[in-house]
MIDOSE-1310 file (N, C-alpha, C; in nm, 2 decimals, decimal comma, always signed):
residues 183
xxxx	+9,07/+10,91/+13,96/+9,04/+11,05/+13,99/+9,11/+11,14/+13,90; +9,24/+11,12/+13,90/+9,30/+11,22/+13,76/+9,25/+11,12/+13,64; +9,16/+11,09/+13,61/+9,11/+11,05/+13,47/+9,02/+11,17/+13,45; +8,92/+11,22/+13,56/+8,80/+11,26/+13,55/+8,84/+11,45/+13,50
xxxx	+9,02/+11,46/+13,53/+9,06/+11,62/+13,48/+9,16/+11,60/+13,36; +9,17/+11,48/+13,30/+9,24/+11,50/+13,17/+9,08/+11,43/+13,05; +9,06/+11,43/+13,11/+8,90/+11,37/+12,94/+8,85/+11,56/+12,94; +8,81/+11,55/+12,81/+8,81/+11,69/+12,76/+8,64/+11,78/+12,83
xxxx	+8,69/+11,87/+12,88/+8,56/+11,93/+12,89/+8,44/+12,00/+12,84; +8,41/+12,09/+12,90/+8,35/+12,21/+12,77/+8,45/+12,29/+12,72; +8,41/+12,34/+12,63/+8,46/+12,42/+12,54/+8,42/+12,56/+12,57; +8,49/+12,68/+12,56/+8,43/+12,80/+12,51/+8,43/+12,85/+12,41
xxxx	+8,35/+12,95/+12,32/+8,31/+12,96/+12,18/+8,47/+13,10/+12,19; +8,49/+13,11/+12,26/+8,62/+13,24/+12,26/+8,75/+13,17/+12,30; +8,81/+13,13/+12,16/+8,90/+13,12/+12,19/+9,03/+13,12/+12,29; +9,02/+13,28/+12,30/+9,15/+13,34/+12,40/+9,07/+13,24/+12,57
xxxx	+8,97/+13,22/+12,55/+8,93/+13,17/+12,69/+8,96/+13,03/+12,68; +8,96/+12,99/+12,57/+9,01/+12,80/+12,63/+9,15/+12,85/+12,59; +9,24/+12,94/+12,54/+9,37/+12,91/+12,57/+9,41/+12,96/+12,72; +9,34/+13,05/+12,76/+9,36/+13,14/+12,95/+9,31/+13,03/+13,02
xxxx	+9,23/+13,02/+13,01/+9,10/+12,86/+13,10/+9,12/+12,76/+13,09; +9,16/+12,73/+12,96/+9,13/+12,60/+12,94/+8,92/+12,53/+12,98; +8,91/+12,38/+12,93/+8,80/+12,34/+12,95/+8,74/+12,36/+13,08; +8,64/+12,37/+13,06/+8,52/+12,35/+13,19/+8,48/+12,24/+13,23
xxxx	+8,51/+12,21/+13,36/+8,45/+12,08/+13,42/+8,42/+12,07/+13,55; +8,32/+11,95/+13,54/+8,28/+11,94/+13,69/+8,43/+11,99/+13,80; +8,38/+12,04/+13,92/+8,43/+12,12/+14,00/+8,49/+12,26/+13,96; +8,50/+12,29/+13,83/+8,55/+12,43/+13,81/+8,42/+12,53/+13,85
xxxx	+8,51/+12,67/+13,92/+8,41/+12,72/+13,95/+8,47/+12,90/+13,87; +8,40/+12,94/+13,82/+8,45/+13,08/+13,71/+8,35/+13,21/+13,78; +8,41/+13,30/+13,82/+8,37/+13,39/+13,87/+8,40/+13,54/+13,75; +8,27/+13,58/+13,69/+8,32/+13,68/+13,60/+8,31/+13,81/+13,66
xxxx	+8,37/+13,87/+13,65/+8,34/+14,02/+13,73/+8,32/+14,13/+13,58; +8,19/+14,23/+13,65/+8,18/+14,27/+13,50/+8,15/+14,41/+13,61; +8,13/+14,52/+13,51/+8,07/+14,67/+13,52/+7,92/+14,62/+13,49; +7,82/+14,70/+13,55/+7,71/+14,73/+13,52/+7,68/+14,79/+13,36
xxxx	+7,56/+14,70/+13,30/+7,53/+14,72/+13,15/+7,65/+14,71/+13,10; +7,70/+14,59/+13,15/+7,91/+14,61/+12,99/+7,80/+14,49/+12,93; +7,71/+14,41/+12,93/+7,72/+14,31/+12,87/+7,72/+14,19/+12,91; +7,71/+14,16/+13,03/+7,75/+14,05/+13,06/+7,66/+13,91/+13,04
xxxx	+7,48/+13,98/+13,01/+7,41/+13,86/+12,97/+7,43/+13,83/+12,82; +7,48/+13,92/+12,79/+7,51/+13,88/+12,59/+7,62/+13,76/+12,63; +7,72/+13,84/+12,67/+7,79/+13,73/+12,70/+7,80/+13,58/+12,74; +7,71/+13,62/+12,83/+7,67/+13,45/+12,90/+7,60/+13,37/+12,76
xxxx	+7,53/+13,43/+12,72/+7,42/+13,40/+12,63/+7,47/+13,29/+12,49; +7,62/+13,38/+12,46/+7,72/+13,33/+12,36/+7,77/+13,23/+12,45; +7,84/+13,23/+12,53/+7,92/+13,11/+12,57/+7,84/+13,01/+12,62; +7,77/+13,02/+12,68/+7,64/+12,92/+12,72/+7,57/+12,85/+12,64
xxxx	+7,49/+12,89/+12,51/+7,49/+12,86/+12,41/+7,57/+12,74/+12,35; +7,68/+12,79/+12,31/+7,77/+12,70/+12,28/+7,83/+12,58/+12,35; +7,88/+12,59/+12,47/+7,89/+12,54/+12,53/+7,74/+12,38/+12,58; +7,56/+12,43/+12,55/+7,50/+12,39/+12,56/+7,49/+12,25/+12,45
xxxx	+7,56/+12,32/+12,33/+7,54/+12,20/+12,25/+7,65/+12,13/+12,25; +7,75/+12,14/+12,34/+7,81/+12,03/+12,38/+7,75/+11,91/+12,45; +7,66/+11,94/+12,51/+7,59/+11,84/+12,59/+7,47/+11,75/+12,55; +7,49/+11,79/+12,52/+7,33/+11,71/+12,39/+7,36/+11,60/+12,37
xxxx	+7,46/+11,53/+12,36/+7,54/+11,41/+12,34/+7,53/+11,30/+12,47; +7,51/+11,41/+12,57/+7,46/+11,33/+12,72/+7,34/+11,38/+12,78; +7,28/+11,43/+12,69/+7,13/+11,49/+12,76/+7,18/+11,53/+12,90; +7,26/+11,63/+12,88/+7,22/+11,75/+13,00/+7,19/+11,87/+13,01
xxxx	+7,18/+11,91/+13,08/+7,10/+12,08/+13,04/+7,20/+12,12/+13,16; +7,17/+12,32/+13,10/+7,20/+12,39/+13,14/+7,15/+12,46/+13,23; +7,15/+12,50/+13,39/+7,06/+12,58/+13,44/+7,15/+12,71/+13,44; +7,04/+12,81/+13,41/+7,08/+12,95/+13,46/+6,97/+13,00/+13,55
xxxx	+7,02/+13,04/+13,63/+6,94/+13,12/+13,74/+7,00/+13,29/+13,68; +6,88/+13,32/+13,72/+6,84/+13,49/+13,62/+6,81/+13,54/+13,78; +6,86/+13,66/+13,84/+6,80/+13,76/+13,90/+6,79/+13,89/+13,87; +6,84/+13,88/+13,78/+6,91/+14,03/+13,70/+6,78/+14,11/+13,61
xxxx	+6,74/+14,09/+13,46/+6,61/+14,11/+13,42/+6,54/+14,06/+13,34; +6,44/+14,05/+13,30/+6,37/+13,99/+13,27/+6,38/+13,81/+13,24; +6,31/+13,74/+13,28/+6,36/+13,62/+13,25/+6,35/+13,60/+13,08; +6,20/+13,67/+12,98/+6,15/+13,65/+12,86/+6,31/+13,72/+12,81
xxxx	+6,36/+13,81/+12,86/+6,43/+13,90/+12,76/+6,59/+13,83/+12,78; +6,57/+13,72/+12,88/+6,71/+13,66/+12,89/+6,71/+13,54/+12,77; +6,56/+13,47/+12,75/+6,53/+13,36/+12,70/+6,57/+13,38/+12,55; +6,50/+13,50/+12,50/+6,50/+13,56/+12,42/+6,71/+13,58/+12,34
xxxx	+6,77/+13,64/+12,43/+6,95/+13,64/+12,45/+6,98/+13,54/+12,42; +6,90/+13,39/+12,46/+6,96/+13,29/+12,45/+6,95/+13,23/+12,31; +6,81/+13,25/+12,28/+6,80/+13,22/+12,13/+6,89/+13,30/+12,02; +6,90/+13,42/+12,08/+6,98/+13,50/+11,97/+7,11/+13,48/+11,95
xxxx	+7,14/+13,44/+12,08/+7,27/+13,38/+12,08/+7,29/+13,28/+12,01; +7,26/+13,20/+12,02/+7,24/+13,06/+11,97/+7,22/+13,06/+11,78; +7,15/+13,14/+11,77/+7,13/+13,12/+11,61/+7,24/+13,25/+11,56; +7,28/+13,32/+11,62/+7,38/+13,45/+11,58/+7,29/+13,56/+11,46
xxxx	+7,15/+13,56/+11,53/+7,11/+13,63/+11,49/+7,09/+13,78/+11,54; +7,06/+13,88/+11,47/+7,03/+14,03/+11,48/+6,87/+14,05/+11,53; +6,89/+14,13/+11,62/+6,70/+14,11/+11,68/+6,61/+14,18/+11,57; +6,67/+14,26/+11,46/+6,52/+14,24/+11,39/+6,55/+14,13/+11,31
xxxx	+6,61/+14,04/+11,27/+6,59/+13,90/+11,20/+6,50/+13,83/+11,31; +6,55/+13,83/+11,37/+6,51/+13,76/+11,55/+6,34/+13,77/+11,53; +6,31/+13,90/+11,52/+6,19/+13,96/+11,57/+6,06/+13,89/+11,45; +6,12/+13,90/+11,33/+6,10/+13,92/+11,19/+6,00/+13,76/+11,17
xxxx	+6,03/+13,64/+11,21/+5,98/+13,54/+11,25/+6,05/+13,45/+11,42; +5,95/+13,52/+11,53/+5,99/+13,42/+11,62/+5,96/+13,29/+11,63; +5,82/+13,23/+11,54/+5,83/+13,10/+11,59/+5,88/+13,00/+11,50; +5,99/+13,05/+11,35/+6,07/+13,01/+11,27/+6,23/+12,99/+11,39
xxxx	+6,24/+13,08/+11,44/+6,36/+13,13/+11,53/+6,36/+12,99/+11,61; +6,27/+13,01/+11,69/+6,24/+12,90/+11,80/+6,25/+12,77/+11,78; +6,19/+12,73/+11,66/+6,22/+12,63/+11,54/+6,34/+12,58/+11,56; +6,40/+12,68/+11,47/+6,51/+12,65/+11,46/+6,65/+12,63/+11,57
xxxx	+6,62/+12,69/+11,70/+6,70/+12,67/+11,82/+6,64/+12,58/+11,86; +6,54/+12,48/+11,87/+6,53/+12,38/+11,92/+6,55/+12,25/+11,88; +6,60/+12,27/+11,71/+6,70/+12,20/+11,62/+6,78/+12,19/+11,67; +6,85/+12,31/+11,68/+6,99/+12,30/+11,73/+7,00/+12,23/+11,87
xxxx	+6,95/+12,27/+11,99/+6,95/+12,23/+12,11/+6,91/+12,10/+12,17; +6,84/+12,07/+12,07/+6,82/+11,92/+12,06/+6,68/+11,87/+12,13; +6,63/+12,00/+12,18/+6,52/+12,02/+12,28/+6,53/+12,17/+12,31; +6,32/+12,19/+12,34/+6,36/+12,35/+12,36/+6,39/+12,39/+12,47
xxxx	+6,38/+12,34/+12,60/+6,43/+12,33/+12,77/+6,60/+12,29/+12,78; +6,68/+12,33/+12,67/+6,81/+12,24/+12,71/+6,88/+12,34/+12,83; +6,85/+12,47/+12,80/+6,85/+12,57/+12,88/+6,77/+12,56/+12,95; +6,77/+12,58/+13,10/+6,62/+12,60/+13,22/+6,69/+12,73/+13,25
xxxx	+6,59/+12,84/+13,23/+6,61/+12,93/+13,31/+6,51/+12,97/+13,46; +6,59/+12,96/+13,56/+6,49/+13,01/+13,66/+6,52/+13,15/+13,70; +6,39/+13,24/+13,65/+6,38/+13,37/+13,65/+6,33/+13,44/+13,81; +6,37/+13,44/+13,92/+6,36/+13,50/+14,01/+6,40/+13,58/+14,13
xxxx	+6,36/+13,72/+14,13/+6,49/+13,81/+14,21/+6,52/+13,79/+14,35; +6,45/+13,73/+14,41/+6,45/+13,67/+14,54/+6,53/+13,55/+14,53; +6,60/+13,53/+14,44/+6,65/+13,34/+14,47/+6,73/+13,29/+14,59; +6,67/+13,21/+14,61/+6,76/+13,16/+14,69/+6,81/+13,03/+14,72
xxxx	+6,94/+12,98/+14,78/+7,05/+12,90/+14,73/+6,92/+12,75/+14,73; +6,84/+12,73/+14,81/+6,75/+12,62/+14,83/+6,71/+12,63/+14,68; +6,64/+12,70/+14,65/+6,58/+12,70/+14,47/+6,67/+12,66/+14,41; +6,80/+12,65/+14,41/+6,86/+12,60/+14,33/+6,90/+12,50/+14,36
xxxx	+6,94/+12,45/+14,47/+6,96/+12,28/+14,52/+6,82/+12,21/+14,46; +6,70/+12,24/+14,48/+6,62/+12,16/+14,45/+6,63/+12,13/+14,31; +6,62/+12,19/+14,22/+6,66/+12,24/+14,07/+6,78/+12,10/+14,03; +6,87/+12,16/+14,09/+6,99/+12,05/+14,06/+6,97/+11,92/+14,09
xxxx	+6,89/+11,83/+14,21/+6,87/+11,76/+14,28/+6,73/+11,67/+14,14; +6,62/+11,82/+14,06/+6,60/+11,78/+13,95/+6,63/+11,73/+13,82; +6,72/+11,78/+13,82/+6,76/+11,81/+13,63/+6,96/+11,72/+13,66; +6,93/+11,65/+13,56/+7,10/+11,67/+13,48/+7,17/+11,76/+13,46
xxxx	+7,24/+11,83/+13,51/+7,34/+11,97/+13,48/+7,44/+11,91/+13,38; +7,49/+12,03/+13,33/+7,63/+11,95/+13,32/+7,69/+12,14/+13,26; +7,61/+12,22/+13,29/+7,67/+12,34/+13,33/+7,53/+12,45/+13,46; +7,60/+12,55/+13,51/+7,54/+12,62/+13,60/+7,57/+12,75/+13,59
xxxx	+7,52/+12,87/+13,54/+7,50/+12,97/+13,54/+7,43/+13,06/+13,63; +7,50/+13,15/+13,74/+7,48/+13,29/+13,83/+7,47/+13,40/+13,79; +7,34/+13,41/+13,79/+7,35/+13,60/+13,76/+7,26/+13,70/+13,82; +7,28/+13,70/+13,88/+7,41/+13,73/+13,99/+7,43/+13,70/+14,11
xxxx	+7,52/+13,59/+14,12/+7,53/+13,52/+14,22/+7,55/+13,59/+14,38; +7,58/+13,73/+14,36/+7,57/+13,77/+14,50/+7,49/+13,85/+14,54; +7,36/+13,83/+14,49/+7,23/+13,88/+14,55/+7,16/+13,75/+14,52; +7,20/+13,63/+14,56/+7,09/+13,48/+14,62/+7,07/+13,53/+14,76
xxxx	+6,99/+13,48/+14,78/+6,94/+13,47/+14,93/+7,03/+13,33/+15,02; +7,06/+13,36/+15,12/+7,12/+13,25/+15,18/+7,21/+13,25/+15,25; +7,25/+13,24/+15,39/+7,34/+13,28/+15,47/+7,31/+13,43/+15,54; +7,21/+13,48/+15,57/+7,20/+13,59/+15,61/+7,19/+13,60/+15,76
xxxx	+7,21/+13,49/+15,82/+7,27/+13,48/+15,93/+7,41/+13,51/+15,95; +7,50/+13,55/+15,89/+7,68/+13,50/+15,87/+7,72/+13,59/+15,95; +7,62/+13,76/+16,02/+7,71/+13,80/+16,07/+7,70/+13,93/+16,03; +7,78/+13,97/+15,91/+7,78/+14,04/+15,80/+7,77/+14,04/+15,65
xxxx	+7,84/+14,13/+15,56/+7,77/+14,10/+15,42/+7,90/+14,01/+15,40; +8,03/+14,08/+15,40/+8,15/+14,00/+15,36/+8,14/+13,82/+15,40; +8,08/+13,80/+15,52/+8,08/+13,69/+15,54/+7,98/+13,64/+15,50; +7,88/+13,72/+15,47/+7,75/+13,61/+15,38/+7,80/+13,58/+15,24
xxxx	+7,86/+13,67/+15,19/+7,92/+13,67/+15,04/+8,02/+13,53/+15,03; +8,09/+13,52/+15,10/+8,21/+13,43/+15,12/+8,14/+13,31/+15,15; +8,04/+13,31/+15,23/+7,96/+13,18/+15,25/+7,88/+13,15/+15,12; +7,90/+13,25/+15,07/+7,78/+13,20/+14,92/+7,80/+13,14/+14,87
xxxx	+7,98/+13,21/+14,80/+8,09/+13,14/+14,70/+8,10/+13,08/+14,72; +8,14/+13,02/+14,89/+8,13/+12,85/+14,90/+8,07/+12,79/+14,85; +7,94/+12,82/+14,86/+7,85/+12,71/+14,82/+7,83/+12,71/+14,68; +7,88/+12,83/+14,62/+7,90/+12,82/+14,45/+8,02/+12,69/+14,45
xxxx	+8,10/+12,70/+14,50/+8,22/+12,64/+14,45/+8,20/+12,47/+14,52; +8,14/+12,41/+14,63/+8,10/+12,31/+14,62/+7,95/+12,28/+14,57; +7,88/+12,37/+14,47/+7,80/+12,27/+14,39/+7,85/+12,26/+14,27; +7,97/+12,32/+14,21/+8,02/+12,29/+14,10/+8,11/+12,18/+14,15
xxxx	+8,19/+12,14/+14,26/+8,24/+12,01/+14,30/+8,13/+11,93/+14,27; +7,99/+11,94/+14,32/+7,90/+11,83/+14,38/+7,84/+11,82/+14,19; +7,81/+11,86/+14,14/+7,70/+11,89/+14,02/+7,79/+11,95/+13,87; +7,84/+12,03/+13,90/+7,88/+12,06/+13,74/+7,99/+12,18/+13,68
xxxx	+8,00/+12,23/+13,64/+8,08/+12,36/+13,63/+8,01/+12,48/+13,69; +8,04/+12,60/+13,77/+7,97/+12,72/+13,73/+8,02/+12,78/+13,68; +7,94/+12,91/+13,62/+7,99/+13,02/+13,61/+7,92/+13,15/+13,65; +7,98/+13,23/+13,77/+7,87/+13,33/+13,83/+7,93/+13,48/+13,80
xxxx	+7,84/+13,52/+13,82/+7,83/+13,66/+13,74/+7,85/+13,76/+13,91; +7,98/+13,86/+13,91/+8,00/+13,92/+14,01/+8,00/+14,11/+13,97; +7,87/+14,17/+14,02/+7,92/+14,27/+13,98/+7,99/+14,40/+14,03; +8,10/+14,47/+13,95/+8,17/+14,53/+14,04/+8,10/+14,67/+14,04
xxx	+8,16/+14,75/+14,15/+8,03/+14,87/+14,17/+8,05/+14,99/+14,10; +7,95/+15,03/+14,01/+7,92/+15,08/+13,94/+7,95/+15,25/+13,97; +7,97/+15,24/+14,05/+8,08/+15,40/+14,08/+8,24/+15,42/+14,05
């Protein structure tokens, strides 16, 4: 059991975060809190990314669940991310781009994005129950559907996180996207 938290995890592409974090691993669960429009899918986009071609070595993929916008324009973030390119390079030839991130990725599904604003926590058990994870991405994990029995919001929220934080026990790392309010 302490074998399974000293073998090395993921990595993040930002430094200052694997010296504050340290590696990503099954059961860690990362809650990012951001402002509205700061950026937070660029972000994901870079660390995910990177972190993606760690796994390639085990054929796992990444799920990200999108409720935020556009699923094409997240897909798109991902690619850009991934090649560190500028969107009009990006734009300039997409299916050289695509090309070439599927080079890299090892496949072009290494990322699954499921793009839906209604999600809910079932859509993504089934998901997981399909695919190899070996990372999980929320965005934004506190508008899934699920627990709307709890009562109130505080306790549906808290019931959610749970279940964020035992499917990264049960399945893989996450990392969920919390946003703070925009007033």
């Amino acid at each position: 059991e302490l074998k399974s938290v000293s073998l090395p995890g993921l990595q993040w592409r930002l430094s200052c975060l694997n010296e504050s974090l340290g590696d990503l691993r099954k059961g860690d669960f990362i809650v990012l809190g951001k402002r509205p429009d700061s950026g937070g899918t660029t972000f994901l986009a870079a660390e995910t990314t990177y972190m993606a071609e760690q796994l390639i070595a085990d054929d796992k993929y990444v799920l990200w669940v999108n409720n935020e916008e556009s699923g094409n324009k997240v897909k798109k973030r991902i690619v850009q991310a991934c090649l560190g390119l500028p969107t009009h390079k990006l734009d300039a030839d997409l299916p050289k781009a695509f090309a070439s991130y599927t080079s890299i990725m090892g496949r072009p599904d290494r990322i699954i994005v499921l793009d839906k604003a209604d999600v809910h926590v079932k859509d993504v058990d089934q998901l997981l129950e399909k695919y190899d994870v070996g990372l999980i991405v929320c965005d934004q994990l506190w508008k899934f559907k699920g627990f709307e029995d709890a009562g109130n919001e505080v306790a549906r929220q808290t019931m959610l996180f749970n279940w964020g934080r035992e499917v990264a026990k049960k399945y893989a790392p996450v990392i969920a996207v919390h946003q703070a309010d925009g007033n």
